[in-house]
C-alpha positions as CSV (number, residue, x, y, z in Angstrom):
1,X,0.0,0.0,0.0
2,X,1.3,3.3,-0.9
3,X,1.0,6.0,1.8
4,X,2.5,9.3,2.3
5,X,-0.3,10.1,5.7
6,X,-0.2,7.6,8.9
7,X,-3.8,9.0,9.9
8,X,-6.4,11.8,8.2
9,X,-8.5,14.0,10.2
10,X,-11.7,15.8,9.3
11,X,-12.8,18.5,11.8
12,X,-13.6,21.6,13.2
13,X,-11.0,23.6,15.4
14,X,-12.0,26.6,17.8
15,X,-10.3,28.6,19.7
16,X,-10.5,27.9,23.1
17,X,-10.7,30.4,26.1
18,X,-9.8,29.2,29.4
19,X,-11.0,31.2,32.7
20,X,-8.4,32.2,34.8
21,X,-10.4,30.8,38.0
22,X,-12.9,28.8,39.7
23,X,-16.4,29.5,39.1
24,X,-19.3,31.0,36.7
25,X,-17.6,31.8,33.8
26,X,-19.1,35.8,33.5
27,X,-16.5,36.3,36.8
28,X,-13.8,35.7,35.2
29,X,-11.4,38.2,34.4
30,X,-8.9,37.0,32.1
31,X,-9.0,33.9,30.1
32,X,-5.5,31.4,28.3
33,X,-5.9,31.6,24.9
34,X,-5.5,27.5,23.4
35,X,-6.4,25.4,20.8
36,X,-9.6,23.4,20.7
37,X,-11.7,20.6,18.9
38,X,-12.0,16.8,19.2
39,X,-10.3,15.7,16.0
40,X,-7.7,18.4,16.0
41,X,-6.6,17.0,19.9
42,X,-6.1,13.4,18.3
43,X,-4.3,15.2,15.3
44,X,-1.6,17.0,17.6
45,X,-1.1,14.2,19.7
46,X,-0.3,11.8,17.3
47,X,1.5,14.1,15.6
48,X,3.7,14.9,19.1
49,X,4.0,10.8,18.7
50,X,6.0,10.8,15.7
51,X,3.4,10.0,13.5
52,X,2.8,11.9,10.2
53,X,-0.7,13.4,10.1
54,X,-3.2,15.3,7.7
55,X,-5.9,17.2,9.0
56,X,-8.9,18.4,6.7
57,X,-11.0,22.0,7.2
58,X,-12.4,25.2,6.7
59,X,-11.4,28.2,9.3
60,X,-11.7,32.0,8.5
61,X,-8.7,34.6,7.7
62,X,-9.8,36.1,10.8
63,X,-7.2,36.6,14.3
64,X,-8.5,33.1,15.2
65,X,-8.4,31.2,12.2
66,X,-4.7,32.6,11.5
67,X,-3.9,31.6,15.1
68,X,-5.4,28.2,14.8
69,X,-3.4,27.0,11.4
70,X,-0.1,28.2,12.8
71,X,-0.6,26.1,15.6
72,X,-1.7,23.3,14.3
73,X,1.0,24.3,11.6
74,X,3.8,24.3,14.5
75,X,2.7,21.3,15.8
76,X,4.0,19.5,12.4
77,X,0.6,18.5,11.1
78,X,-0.3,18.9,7.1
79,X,-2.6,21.4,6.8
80,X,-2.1,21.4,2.6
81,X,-6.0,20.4,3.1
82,X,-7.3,23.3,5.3
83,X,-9.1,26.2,3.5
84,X,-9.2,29.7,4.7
85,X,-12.2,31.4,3.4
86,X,-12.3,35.7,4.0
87,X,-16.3,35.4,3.9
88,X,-16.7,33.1,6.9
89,X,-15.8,33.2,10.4
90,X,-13.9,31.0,12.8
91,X,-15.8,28.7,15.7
92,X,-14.6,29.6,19.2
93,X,-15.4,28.5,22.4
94,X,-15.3,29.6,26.2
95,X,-14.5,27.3,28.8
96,X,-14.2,27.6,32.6
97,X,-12.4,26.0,35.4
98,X,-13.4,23.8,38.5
99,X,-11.9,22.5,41.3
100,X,-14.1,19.6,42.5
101,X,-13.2,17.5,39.2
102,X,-16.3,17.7,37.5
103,X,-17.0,18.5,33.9
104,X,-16.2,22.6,33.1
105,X,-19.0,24.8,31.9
106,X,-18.3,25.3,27.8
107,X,-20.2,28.0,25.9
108,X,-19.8,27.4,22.5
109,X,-19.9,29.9,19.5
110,X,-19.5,27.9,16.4
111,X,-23.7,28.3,14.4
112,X,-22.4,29.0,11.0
113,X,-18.7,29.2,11.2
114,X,-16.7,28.4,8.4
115,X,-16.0,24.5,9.5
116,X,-19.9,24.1,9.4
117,X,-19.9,24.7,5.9
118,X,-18.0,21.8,4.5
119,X,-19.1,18.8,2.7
120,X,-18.3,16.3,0.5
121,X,-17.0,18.4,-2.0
122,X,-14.0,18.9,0.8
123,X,-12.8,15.5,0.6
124,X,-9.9,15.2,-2.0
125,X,-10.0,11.1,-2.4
126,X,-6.9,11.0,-3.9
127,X,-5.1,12.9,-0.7
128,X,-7.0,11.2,1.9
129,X,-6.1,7.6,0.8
130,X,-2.5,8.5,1.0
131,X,-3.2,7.5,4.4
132,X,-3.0,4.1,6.3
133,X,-5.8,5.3,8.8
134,X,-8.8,7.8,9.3
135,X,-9.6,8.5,12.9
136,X,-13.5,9.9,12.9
137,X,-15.6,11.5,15.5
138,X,-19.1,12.4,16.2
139,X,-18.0,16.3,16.6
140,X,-18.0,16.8,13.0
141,X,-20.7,14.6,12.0
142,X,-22.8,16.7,14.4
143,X,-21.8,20.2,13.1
144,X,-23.8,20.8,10.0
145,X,-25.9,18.8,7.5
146,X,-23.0,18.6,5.3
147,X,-20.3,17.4,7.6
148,X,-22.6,14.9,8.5
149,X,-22.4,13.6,4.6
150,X,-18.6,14.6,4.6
151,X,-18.0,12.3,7.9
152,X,-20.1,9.4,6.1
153,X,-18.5,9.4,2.6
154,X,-14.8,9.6,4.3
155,X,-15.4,7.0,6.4
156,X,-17.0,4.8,3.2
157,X,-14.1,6.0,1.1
158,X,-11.4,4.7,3.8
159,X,-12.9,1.6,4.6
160,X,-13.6,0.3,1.3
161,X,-10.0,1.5,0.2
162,X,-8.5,-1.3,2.5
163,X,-7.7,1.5,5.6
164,X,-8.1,1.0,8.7
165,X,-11.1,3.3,10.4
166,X,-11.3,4.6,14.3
167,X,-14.5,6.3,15.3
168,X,-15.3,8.2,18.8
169,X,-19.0,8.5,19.4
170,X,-18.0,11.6,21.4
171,X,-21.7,12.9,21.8
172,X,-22.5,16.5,21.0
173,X,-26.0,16.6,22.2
174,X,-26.7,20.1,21.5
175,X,-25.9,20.2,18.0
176,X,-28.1,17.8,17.2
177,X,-31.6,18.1,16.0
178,X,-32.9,15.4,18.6
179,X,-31.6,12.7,20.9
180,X,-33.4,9.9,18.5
181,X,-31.1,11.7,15.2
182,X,-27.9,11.7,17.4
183,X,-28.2,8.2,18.4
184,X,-29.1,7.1,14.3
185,X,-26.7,8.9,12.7
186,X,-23.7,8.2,15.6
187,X,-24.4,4.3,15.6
188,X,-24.7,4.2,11.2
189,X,-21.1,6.1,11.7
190,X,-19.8,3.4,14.3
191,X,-20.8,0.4,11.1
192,X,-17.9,2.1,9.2
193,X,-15.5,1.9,11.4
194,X,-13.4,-0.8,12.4
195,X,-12.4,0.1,16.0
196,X,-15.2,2.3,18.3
197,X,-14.2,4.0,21.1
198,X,-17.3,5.3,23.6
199,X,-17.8,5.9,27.1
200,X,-19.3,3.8,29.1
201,X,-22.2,6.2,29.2
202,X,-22.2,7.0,25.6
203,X,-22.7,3.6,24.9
204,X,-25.4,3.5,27.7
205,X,-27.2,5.7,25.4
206,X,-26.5,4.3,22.2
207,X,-26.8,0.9,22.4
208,X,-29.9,0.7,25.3
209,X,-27.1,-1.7,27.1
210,X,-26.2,-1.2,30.5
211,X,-22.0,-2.7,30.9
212,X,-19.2,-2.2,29.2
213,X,-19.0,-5.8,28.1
214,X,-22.8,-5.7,26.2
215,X,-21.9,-2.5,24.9
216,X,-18.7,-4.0,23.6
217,X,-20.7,-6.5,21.9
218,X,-23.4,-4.9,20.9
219,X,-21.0,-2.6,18.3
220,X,-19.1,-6.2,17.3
221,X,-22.0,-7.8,16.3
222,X,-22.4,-4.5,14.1
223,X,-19.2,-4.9,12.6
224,X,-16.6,-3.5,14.8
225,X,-13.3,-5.2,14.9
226,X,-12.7,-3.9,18.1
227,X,-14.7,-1.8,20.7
228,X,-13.0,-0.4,23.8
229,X,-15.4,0.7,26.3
230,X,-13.5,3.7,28.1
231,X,-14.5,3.9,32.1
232,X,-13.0,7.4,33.4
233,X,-10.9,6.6,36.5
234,X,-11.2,3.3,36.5
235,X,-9.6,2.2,33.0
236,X,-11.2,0.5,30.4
237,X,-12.5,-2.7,28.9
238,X,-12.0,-4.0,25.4
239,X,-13.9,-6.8,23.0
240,X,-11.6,-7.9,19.8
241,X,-10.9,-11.4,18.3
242,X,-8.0,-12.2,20.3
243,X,-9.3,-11.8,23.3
244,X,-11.8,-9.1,25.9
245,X,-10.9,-7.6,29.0
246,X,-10.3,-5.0,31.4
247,X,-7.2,-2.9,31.5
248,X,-7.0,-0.6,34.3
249,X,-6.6,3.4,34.7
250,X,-3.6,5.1,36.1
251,X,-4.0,7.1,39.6
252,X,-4.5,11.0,39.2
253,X,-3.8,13.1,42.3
254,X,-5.9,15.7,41.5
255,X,-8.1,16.2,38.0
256,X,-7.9,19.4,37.1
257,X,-9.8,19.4,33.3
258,X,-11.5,17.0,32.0
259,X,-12.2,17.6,28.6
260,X,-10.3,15.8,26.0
261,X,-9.6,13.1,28.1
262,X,-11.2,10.7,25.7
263,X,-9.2,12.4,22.9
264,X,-5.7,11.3,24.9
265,X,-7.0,7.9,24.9
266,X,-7.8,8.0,21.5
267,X,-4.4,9.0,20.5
268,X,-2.8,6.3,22.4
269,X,-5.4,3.3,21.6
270,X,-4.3,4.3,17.4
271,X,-0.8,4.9,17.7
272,X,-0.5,1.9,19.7
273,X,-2.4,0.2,17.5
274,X,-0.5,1.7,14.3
275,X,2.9,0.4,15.3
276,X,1.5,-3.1,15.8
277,X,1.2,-3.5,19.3
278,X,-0.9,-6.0,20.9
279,X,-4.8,-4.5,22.1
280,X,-3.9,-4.9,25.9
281,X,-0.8,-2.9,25.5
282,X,-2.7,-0.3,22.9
283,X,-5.6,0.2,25.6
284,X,-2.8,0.6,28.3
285,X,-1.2,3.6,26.6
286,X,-4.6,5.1,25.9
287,X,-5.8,4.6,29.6
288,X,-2.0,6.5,30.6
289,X,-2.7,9.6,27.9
290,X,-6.1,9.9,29.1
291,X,-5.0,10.0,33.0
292,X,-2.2,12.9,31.8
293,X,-5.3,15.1,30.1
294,X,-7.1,15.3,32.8
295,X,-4.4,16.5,34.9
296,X,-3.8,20.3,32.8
297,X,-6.2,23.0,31.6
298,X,-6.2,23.0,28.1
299,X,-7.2,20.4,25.6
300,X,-4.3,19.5,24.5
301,X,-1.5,20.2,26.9
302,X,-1.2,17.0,28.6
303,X,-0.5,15.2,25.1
304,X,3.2,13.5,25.6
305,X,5.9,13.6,23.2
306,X,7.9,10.3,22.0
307,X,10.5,10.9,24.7
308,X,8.0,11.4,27.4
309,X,6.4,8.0,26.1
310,X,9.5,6.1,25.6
311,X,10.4,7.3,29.6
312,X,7.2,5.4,30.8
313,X,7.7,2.5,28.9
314,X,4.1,2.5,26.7
């Protein structure tokens, strides 16, 4: 197989403003400017892994969007697929802090932005199957009617072409239309993918099973090759031909954000995956990166280098 990409990305990226302190996010007084958005976090993580990585979208020519390509730029990523249009604006995103280790309040500001806008007529085949592996989520699929049809045909176009497919349900429930559509268009999405990745809760939700191990299933019997159930603090279990189990999490002293969490894990759960290591030991590394997120502000902060992998032994 001839490919130039180890994994393609199609997505939306925000900026992302983080409050300065604890509490309702009108109080605060300052906010960290950083980078933001589900696919984008798996892209610059597996990017910081050594791993050679395309990512596909629209932003504005605005202060943000400029801001958001030279980051994702500087983070060694191929943005040769990311179009910067002067007529449309740039998705951002407020977040605030906590200190109990709950969930953060977001306010998002992304109706209409420029990412909302793309489609099918995006996706450059030829450039996309360069890659060995597409890693989809159901962020993009919930922006817009036509990055629902964009996340379909990539995924189609990738799994028919012999690549390998990952797919994180990674529910958006207020960009879709109706609980009943989310759950529809999120589990037709999981059939054209080889590995799924949900929560526990997710799953819950989408599948009307109540443990990790039916919810495991249930997505096999659909066609999954592999299904890893992720379980916060307490790891994670996974349901593949050679074997199910439970793998579990890595101690936190204190969680300080969780958002993108399930991103980490993604990124280690692929690359693991990618350099032909064994499920257990894939799941392992994703349960470790997922245990750093949690522990910084931003989204993607917590992401490890090679070096800082190599130094734990994953």
């Amino acid at each position: 197989m001839n490919t130039n990409l180890d994994v393609v990305t199609f997505g939306e990226a925000m900026m992302l403003l983080v409050a300065d302190r604890p509490g309702p996010l009108e109080q605060a007084q300052s906010f960290y400017k950083r980078t933001a958005g589900a696919e984008t976090n798996v892209a610059i993580g597996l990017a910081r892994l050594g791993l050679k990585v395309g990512w596909a979208s629209r932003l504005g020519t605005d202060s943000m969007g400029r801001y958001l390509l030279a980051a994702m730029q500087a983070e060694g990523i191929d943005c040769s697929h990311v179009v910067c249009d002067a007529t449309q604006k740039t998705g951002f995103q407020f977040k605030g802090q906590v200190s109990d280790g709950s969930d953060p309040p977001v306010e998002y500001h992304r109706k209409g932005s420029a990412a909302s806008h793309m489609g099918v007529a995006d996706i450059d085949e030829d450039w996309l199957l360069t890659a060995r592996h597409l890693h989809a989520t159901g962020v993009f699929a919930a922006v817009s009617t036509t990055t629902l049809q964009a996340a379909q045909k990539t995924m189609t176009l990738m799994h028919d072409g012999g690549r390998s497919v990952s797919f994180d349900p990674n529910l958006r429930p207020t960009l879709w239309a109706s609980p009943e559509l989310m759950r529809a268009a999120v589990n037709e999405l999981a059939t054209r993918a080889h590995w799924v990745l949900p929560g526990l809760e997710e799953g819950r939700f989408l599948t009307g099973e109540d443990t990790p191990e039916h919810v495991a299933q249930w997505y096999r019997e659909r066609g999954a090759q592999l299904v890893v159930v992720k379980l916060g603090s307490k790891g994670a279990y996974y349901d593949h031909a050679s074997g199910c189990g439970f793998v579990p999490g890595f101690p936190v002293a204190k969680v300080i954000d969780t958002v993108g969490a399930g991103d980490g894990f993604a990124v280690g759960v692929i690359s693991a995956l990618l350099e032909g290591l064994s499920v257990p030991q894939a799941v392992q590394r994703g349960a470790w990166i997922g245990a750093r997120a949690v522990q910084v502000l931003g989204d993607s902060e917590g992401l490890p280098t090679r070096a800082e992998l190599d130094a734990a032994g994953l």
